[in-house]
Steps between C-alpha positions, in 0.01 A plus 500: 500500500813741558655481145112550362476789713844639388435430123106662554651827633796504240214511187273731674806722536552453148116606424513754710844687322320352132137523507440529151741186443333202369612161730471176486525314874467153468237421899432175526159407638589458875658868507262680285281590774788634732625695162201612397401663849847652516452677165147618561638630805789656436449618137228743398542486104356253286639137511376169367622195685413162385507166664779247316129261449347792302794515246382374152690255318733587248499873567771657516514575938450104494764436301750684681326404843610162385852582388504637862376201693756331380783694549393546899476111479794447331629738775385310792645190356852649514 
């Protein structure tokens, strides 16, 4: 829960300094909620956050969300 908090408050820095900056942020379903209420919080300007479930296949974001997975599995493996 530490290094999710640390990484949460690094990109809503990053929004903050950027907030016409289009991001991707790859939340898996068990952190969306704790993401989600941390943006809405914290962040007044308009932001769309979608579950990794609500992704649709073969877009683009689900490509790379897959590219990603792997590399943080690949990662852990190490």
């Amino acid at each position: 829960m530490y290094e999710n908090m640390e990484i949460f408050l690094d990109v809503l820095e990053f929004l903050k300094r950027n907030p016409k900056s289009i991001v991707f942020i790859s939340v898996d379903d068990r952190q969306f909620l704790a993401f989600n209420k941390i943006v809405s919080l914290l962040i007044s300007e308009k932001i769309i956050i979608k579950r990794e479930s609500q992704m649709i296949k073969g877009t683009p974001e689900y490509r790379v969300n897959l590219v990603l997975d792997n590399l943080l599995n690949i990662e852990r493996l190490k």
